[in-house]
C-alpha positions in Angstrom: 0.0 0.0 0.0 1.7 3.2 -1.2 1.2 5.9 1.3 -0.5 10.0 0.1 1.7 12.2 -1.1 1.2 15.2 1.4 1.8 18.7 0.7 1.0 21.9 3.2 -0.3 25.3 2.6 2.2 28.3 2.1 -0.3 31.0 3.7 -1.4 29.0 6.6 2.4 28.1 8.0 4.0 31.3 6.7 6.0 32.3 9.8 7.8 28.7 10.4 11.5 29.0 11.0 13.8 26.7 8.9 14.3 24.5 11.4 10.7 24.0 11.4 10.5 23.8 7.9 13.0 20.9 8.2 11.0 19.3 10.8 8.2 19.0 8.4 9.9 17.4 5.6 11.4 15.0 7.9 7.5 14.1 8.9 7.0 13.3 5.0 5.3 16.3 4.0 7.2 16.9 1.4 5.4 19.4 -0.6 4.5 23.0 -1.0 1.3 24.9 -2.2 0.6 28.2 -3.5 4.3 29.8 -2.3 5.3 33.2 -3.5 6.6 32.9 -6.5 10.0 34.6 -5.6 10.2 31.4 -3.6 10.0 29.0 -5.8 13.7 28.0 -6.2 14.1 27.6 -2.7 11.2 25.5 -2.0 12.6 23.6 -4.2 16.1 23.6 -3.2 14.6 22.5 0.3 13.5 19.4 -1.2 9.9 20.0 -1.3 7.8 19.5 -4.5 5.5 22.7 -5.3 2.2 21.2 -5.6 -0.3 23.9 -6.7 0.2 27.6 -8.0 -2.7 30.0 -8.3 -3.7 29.9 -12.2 -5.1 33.2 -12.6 -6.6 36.2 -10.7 -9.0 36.6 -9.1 -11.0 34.7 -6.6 -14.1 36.8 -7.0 -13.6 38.0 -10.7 -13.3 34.5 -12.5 -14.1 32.4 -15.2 -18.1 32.8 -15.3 -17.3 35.8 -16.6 -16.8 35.8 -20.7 -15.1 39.8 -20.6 -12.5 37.7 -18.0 -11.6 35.1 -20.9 -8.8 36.8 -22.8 -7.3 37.7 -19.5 -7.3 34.7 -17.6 -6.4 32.8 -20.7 -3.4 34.7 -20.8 -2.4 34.4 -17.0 -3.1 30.6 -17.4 -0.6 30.3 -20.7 1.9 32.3 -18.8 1.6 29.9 -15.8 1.5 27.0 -17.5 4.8 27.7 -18.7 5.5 28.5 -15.2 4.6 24.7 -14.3 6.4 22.9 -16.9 9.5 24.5 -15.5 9.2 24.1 -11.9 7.2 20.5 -12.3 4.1 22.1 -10.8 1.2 19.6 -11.7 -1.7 22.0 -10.5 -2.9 25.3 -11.5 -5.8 26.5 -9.4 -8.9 28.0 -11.3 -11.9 30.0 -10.1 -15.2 30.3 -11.0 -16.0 33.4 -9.7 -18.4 35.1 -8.0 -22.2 35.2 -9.0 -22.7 39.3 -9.3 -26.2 38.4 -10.4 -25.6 35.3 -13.0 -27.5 32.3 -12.9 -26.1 28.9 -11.8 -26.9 28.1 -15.6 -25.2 31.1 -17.2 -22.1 31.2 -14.7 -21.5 27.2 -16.0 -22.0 27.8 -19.6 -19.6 31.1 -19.3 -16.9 28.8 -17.3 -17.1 25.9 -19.5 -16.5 28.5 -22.7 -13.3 29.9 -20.3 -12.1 26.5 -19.7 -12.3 25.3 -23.5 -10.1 28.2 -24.4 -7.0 26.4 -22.3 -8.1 22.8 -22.3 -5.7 21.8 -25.1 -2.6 24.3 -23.8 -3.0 22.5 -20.3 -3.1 19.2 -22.2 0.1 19.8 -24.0 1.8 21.1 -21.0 0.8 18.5 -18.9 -0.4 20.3 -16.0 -3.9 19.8 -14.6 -6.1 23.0 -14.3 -8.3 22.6 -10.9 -10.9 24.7 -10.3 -11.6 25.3 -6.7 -15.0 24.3 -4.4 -15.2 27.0 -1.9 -18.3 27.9 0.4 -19.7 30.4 0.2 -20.7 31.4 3.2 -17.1 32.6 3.9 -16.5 33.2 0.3 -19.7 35.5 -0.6 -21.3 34.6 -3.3 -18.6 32.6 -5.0 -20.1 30.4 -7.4 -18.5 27.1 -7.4 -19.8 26.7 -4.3 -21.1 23.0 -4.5 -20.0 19.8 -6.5 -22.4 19.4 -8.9 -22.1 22.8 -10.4 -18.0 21.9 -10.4 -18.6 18.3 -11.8 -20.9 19.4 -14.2 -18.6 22.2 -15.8 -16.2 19.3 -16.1 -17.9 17.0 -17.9 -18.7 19.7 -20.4 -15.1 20.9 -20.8 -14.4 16.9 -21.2 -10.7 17.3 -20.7 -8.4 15.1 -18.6 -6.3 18.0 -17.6 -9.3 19.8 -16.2 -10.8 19.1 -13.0 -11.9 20.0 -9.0 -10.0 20.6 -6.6 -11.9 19.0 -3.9 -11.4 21.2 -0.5 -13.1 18.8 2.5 -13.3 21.7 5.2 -15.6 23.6 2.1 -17.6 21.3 1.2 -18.7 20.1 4.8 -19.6 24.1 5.4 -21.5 23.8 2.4 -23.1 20.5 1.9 -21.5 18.0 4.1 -22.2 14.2 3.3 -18.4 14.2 2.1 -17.5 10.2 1.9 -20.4 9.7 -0.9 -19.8 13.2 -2.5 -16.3 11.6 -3.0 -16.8 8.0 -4.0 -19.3 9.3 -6.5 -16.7 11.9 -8.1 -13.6 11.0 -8.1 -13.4 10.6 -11.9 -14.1 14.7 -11.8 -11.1 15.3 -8.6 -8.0 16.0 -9.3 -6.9 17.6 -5.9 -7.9 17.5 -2.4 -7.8 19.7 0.5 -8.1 19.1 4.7 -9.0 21.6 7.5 -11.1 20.8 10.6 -14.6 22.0 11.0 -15.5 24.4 12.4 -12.7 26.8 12.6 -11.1 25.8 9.7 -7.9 24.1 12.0 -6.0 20.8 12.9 -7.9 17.3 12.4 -7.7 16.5 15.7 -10.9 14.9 17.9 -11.9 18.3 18.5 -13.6 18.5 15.2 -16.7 17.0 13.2 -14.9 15.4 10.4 -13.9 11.8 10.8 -10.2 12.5 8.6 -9.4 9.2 9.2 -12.8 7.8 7.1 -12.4 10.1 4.8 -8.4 9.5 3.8 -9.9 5.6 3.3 -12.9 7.0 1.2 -10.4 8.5 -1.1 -8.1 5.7 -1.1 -10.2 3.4 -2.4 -11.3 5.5 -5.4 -7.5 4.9 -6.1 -6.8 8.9 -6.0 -2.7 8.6 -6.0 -2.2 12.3 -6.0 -1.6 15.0 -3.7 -3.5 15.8 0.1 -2.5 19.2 0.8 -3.3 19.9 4.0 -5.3 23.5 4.3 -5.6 24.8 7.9 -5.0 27.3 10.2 -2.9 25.6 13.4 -3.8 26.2 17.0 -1.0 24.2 18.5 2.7 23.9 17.2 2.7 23.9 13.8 5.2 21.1 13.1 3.1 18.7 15.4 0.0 20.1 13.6 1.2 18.5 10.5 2.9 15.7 12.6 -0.7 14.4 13.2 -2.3 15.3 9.8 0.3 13.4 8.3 -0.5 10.7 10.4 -4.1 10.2 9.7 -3.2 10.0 5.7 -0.2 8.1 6.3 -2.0 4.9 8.2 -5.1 4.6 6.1 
């Protein structure tokens, strides 16, 4: 049984010393998400794989708008290139927010947006994700559950696009996250951990059963990245000490 590949989140663990930093690869997290990009080469030079970049800009002003397509098709072609060179297999995609669109119009604009860079993303190699976010914390974002996301996908019909599946967000916004999971895996190309609520460590202080649902996504045969997504309220290093551990035994 090959263990997850586990990655952590730049802007939740920004302030760790390098001793720390250390620490964590020594755990077996040994990759990086969404650092700046000046940081890139040392990340790298650490020994950590970057896992995920931001695609394009913005959060809020996304892909379910058509007058956004030129631009984020450029800032997606630039990053792309971005990937290739640093062996970064994920560029993180955003629907947007809703600013009055229908959950109809918003997928037939982001499904146009998506076709534009299905084939570049193809050729590069490199998966585009687009993100599931609540939003309840995340106002009005659209991509807000997993049938809108999986339905966009199919559409697009391209193995380099996909979801990035975030667990904290969906249980904020849906919940019933084992079946969600087991009945979408073909459409998840990413995933993403933080307890609920509080968005912090998966300890027994939380609602979600991590353990469960690292053996839910194991079985779908998922052999790419957990990056782990939360804000720590104990020592960072054992944080991810006992994330790691709940993906490494399952």
């Amino acid at each position: 049984m090959t263990n997850f590949k586990q990655a952590f989140s730049h802007w939740c663990f920004s302030k760790l010393t390098e001793t720390q930093i250390q620490q964590i690869h020594e755990i077996g997290i040994t990759g990086i998400e969404m650092p700046p990009a000046d940081d890139y080469v040392k990340w790298r030079d650490r020994g950590f794989s970057i896992v995920s970049i931001a695609g394009h800009k913005t959060i809020e002003d996304g892909l379910n708008k058509t007058e956004n397509h030129s631009r984020i098709a450029d800032e997606l072609r630039a990053n792309l290139e971005v990937a290739q060179k640093f062996g970064i297999p994920n560029l993180i995609c955003f629907s947007g927010n809703r600013d009055g669109k229908s959950d109809d119009e918003g997928a037939t604009n982001t499904i146009e947006g998506l076709r534009l860079v299905a084939k570049d993303a193809e050729d590069a190699g490199v998966t585009l994700i687009m993100e599931l976010l609540n939003s309840k914390e995340h106002k009005d974002y659209q991509c807000d559950h997993t049938a809108w996301g999986v339905d966009v996908v199919k559409a697009v019909n391209s193995p380099r696009v996909k979801l990035l599946y975030d667990v904290y967000h969906m249980q904020r916004m849906e919940g019933d996250v084992i079946p969600t999971i087991l009945e979408n895996a073909d459409y998840i190309a990413h995933y993403h951990t933080a307890g609920n609520p509080g968005r912090n460590d998966l300890n027994n202080k939380q609602e979600l059963y991590y353990p469960a649902i690292a053996q839910a996504i194991r079985e779908t045969g998922y052999t790419g990245w957990v990056g782990h997504e939360f804000l720590p309220l104990t020592d960072p290093v054992e944080a991810l000490r006992e994330a790691f551990a709940v993906f490494a035994t399952q």
